[in-house]
N, C-alpha and C positions, 0 to 999 in steps of 0.2 A: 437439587436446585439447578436451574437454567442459567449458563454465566449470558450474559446477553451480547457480551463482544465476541465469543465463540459462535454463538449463535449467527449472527451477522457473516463473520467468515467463513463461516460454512454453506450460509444462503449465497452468498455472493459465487461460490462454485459449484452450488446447485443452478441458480438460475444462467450461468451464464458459461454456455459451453468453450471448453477451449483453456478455464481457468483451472493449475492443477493445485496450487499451493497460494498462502500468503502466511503474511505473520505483521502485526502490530508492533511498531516501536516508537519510544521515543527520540527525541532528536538526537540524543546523546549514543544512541546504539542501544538500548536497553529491553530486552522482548517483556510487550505488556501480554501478549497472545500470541498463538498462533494454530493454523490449520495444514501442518505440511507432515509428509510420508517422508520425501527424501531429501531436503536441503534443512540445513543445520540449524534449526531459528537463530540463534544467537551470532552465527557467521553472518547470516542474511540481514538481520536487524545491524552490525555492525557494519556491513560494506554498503548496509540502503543507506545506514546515517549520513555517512563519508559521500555519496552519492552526491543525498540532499544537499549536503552545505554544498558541492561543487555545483549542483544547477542553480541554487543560491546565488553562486557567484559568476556564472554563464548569465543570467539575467539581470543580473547588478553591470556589471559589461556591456551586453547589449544593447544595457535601458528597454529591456520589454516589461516590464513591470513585476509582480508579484509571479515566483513559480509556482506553480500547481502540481507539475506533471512531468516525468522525464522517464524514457523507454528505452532501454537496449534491446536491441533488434539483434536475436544470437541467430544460428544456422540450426537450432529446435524448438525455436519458442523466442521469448521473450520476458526483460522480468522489468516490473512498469511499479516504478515508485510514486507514492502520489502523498504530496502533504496535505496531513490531518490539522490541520490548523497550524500554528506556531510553534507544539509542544512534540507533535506526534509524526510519523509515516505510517503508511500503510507498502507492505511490498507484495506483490502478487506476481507467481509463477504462471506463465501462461505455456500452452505447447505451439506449434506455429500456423495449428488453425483455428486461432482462439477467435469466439466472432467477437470483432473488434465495435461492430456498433451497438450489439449487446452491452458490453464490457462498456461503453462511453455512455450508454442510456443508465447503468447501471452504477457505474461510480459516486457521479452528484449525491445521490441519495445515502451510498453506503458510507461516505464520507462526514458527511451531516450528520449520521444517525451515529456516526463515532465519536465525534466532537464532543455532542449530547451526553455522553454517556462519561468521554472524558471528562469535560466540564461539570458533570457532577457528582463526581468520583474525588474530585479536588476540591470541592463545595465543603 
């Protein structure tokens, strides 16, 4: 049987080059998934949570409204945390020639269809 959030993480570094890892968590640091060789899911899911709540609070700051999206820009890549709605992250390893407009055409949708899947999963 096909898990369909595995599946997802998996298309999302098929279709889009450059992308080498991710893994799904909850806000609280919790791994629901993930698709990685070398970073620890449970490290990653617990430093993306920590992340989240601080761009959380860079945008409460601000006042630019609701975050979406926050990247660290390393010297071999980059790891771009994206909230899955209110409940969830998504964290993606990329290396440092990931195509970025790939990866921006392709998130909206990979996001949505997690939501989906979260939301009726909790249903």
């Amino acid at each position: 049987m096909n898990d369909p959030v595995q599946d997802i993480l998996v298309s999302l570094r098929d279709r889009v080059m450059g992308v080498r890892e991710t893994t799904l968590a909850t806000v609280d640091g919790l791994v629901v998934a993930s698709d990685s060789d070398k970073t620890h899911p449970e490290s990653m899911a617990a430093v993306a949570s920590a992340a989240l709540s601080l761009g959380h609070r860079l945008a409460d700051q601000g006042d630019t409204g609701t975050l979406r999206q926050l990247t660290a820009q390393c010297s071999a890549g980059h790891v771009i945390v994206t909230a899955v709605g209110t409940r969830a992250l998504l964290a993606v390893v990329t290396d440092e020639g990931v195509d970025g407009l790939a990866f921006d055409r392709e998130i909206p949708t990979v996001i949505e269809d997690l939501k989906k899947i979260l939301a009726n999963d909790t249903a």
